[in-house]
Each structure stands twice: as structure tokens, then as C-alpha cells.
C-alpha positions as CSV (number, residue, x, y, z in Angstrom):
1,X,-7.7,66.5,-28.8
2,X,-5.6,63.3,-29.4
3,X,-5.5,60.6,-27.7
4,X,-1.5,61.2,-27.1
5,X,-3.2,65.0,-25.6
6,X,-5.9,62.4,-23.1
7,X,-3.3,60.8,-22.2
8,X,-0.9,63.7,-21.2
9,X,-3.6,65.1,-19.4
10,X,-4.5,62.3,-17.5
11,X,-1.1,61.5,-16.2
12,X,-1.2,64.8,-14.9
13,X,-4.2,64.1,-12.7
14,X,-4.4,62.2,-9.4
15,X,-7.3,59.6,-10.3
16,X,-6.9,56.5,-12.5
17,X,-8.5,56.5,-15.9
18,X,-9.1,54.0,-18.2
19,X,-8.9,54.5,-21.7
20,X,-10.3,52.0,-24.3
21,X,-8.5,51.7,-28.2
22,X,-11.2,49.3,-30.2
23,X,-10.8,48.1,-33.8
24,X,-10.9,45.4,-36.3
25,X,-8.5,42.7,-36.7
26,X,-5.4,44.2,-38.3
27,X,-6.3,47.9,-38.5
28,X,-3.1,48.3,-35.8
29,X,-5.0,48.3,-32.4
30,X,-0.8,47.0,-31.0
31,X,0.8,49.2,-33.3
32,X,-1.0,52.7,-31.6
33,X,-0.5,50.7,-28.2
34,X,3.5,50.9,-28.9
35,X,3.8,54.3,-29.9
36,X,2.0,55.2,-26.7
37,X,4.3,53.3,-25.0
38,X,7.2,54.7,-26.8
39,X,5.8,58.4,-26.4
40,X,5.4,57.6,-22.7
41,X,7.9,55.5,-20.8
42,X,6.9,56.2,-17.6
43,X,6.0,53.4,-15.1
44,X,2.4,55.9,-14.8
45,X,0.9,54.6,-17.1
46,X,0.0,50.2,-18.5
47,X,-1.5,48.0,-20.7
48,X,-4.3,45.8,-20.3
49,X,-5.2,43.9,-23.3
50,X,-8.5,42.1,-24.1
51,X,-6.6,39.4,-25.5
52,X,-5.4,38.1,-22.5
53,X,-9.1,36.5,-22.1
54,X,-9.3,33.8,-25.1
55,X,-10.8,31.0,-23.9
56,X,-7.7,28.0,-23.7
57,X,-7.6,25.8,-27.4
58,X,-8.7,22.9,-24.7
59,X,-11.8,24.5,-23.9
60,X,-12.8,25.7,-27.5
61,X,-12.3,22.3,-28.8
62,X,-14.3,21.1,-26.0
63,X,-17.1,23.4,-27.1
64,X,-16.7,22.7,-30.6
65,X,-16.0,26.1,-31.3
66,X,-11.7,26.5,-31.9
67,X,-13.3,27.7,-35.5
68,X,-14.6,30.3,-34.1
69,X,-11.6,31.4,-32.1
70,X,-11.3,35.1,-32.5
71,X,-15.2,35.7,-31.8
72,X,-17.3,37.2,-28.9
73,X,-18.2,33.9,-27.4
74,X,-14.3,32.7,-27.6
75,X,-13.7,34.7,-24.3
76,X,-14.0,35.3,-20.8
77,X,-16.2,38.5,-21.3
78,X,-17.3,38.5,-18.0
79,X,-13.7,38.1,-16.2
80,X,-13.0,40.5,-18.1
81,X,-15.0,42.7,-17.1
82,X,-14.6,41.5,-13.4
83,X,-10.7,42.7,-13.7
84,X,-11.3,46.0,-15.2
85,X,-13.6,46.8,-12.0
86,X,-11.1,45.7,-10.3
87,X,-8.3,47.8,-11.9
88,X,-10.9,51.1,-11.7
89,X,-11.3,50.5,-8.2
90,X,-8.6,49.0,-6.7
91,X,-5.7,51.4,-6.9
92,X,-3.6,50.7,-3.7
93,X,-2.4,46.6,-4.6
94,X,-1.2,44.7,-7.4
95,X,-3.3,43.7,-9.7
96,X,-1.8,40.9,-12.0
97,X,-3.3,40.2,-15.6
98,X,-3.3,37.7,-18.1
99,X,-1.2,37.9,-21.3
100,X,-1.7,36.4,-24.7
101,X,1.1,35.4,-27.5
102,X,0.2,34.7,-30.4
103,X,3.0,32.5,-31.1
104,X,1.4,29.6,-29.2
105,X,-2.2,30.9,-29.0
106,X,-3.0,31.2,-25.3
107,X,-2.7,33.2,-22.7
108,X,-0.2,33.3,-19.4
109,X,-2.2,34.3,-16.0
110,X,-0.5,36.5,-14.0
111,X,1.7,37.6,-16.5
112,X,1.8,41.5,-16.3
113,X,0.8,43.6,-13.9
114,X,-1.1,47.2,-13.2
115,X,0.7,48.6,-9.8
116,X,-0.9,51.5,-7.8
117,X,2.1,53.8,-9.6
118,X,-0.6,53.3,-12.4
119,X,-2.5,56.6,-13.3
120,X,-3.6,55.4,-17.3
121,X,-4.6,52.2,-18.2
122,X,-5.2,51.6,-22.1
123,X,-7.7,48.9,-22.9
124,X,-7.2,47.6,-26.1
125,X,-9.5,44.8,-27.6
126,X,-11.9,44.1,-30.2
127,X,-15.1,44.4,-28.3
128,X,-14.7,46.6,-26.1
129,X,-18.0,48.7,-27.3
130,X,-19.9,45.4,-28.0
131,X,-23.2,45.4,-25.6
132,X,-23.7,41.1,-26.1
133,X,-22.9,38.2,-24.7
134,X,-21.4,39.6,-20.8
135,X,-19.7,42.6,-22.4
136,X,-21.9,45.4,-22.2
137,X,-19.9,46.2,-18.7
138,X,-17.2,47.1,-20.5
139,X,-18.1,50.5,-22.3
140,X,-19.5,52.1,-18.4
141,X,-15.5,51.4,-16.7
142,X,-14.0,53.5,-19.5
143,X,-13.5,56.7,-19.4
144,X,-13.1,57.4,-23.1
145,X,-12.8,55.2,-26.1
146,X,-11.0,55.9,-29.3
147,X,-12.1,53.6,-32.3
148,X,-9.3,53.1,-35.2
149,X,-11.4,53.6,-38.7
150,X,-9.0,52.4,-41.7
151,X,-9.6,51.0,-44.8
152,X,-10.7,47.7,-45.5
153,X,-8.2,47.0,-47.9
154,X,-5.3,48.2,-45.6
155,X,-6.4,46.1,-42.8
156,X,-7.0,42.8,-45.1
157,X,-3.4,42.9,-46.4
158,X,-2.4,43.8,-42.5
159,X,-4.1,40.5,-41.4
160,X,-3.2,38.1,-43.6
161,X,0.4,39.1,-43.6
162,X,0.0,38.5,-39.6
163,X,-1.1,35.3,-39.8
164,X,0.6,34.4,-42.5
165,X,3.5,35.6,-40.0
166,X,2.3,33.0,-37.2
167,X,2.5,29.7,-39.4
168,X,-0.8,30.1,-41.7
169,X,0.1,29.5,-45.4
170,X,-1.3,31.9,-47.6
171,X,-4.1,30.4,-48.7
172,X,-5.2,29.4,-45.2
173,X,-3.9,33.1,-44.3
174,X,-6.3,34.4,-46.5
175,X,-9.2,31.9,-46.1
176,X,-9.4,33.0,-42.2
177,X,-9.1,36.8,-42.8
178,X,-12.1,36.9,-45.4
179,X,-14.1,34.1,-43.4
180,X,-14.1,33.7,-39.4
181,X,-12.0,37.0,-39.2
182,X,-14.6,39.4,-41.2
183,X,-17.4,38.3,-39.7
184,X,-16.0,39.4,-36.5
185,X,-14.9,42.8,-38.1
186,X,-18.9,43.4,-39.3
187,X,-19.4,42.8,-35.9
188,X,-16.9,45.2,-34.1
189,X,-17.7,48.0,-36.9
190,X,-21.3,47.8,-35.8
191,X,-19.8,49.4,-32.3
192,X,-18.3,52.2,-34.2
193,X,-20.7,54.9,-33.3
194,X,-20.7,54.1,-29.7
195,X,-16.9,55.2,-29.4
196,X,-16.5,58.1,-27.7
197,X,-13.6,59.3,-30.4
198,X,-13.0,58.0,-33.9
199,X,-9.1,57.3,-34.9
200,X,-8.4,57.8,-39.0
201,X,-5.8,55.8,-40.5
């Protein structure tokens, strides 16, 4: 079973279900989320991204840690978590979410929305599996997860050609995806065998 076959399934049911995608930076956690969307275009089913949860540039330079942007401790793990109780639970309102772009670096609240038409929600994020630091709710409101294994050097060229894409020179492009950015992808590979299903790329 693919996750295209879960999916299927589950908009064939009449519960909500939650269904996590988790992988390293650049091995194309957004690009499966499109071609979901693309293979469904039904107002059944929405996206919640983890992304939507960065901590503001104000408050990471604040902390002293905007070099660190990216890593576990650079979010709101446990709003997170607060909202995706609430989306499991709460199927008969509105329930508005927070959006990131990348273009600016920060997030919009209230930005998108899950509506009780929702039956699937995909959660797509880094650590979604990731038991620290107020995100060990996470894994319990899922009802399957689905971790994308590619290889490394795929995924490098990927991310620096991202953030090259964003304003980064290449150098600097390349000095973030083999310094803050891999340290975070040791980290989110360590979750690997807690997924429920493994994606190959």
C-alpha cells in the first residue's frame, strides 16, 4: 500500500485521519505534498505544515539563536501540537492555521484553513517523529507516518539549489546545507525507524 492507496481509502471513510510525511531538508517533503494535491483535488482532504510554527526572526534573535533557525528548538513544538489535537478532535468548526513562505521567512497566522469538509489531513514537517523538546505529542495524533529515505547526495544538491533559490549565494548556500542544515538532518534520520512506512526515492 502507497500512501496515494491510504489516502484513497481514507477519503472513503467517515472519520478524520491524520497522515504524517517526515524527511530531511530537501529530500522533497513539498514536492510529494503537491502531487497529492494534484492526484486529489477535492476540498476532502488539506494541508497542515510544520513550517507554519518557526519561531518569528524577532524572537530567534532575541534568543540568540536565528543560527540555528531550522532546528528543534526554533519552533512552537508545543502549539503545534496543541493545533493538531485540535484538528483530530474538532471536526465540526474552522480551524485556521499558520502558513510559512520562505520568501520572507516567517509565517502568516490564520492563513489557511482545515474545514469540517476535511476527511485527510497530511502533516508534513521535519520532526514530526522527534520524541524532544515538546514534540513527542506528535507521533500519538497520527494515524500513519510515511518517512521519505533518499540519497544524501540528491538531497544536498536539492537544498542548496533552494536556498541558493531564496537569495543565499552559493557559498553561503552551501555553508548552511553542510553546517546548521545537516545537523538537523542527523537529527531527523535518527526518527527514521519510528515511521510507520518508509518512502524510497
Amino acid at each position: 500500500m502507497s500512501i496515494f492507496d491510504d489516502i484513497e481509502s481514507a477519503l472513503k471513510g467517515n472519520k478524520r485521519v491524520l497522515l504524517g510525511i517526515i524527511g530531511e531538508p530537501g529530500s522533497g517533503k513539498s514536492t510529494l505534498v503537491e502531487e497529492i494535491k494534484a492526484k486529489f483535488p477535492t476540498n476532502e482532504l488539506a494541508v497542515l505544515p510544520m513550517d507554519g510554527f518557526h519561531l518569528s526572526n524577532k524572537v530567534l534573535i532575541e534568543n540568540g539563536i536565528r543560527h540555528l533557525k531550522g532546528a528543534p528548538q526554533t519552533f512552537d513544538s508545543r502549539g503545534f501540537v496543541a493545533l493538531l489535537n485540535r484538528v483530530r478532535n474538532v471536526v465540526d468548526q474552522n480551524i485556521y492555521i499558520p502558513v510559512f513562505h520562505r520568501e520572507i521567512e516567517e509565517s502568516i497566522a490564520n492563513e489557511g484553513v482545515i474545514t469540517p469538509d476535511v476527511k485527510v489531513v497530511i502533516v508534513e514537517g521535519n520532526y514530526l517523529l522527534y520524541p524532544e523538546l515538546g514534540w513527542g505529542g506528535v507521533q500519538e495524533l497520527l494515524d500513519s507516518s510515511y518517512f521519505i529515505n533518499i540519497s544524501q547526495d540528491v538531497r544536498l544538491e536539492r537544498l542548496i539549489a533552494r536556498h541558493e533559490k531564496y537569495g543565499k549565494t552559493p557559498e553561503e548556500a552551501r555553508e548552511w546545507s553542510l553546517g546548521s542544515d545537516e545537523a538537523n538532518a542527523e537529527l531527523i534520520r535518527s526518527t527514521k525507524s519510528r515511521a510507520s512506512n518508509i518512502i524510497e526515492l
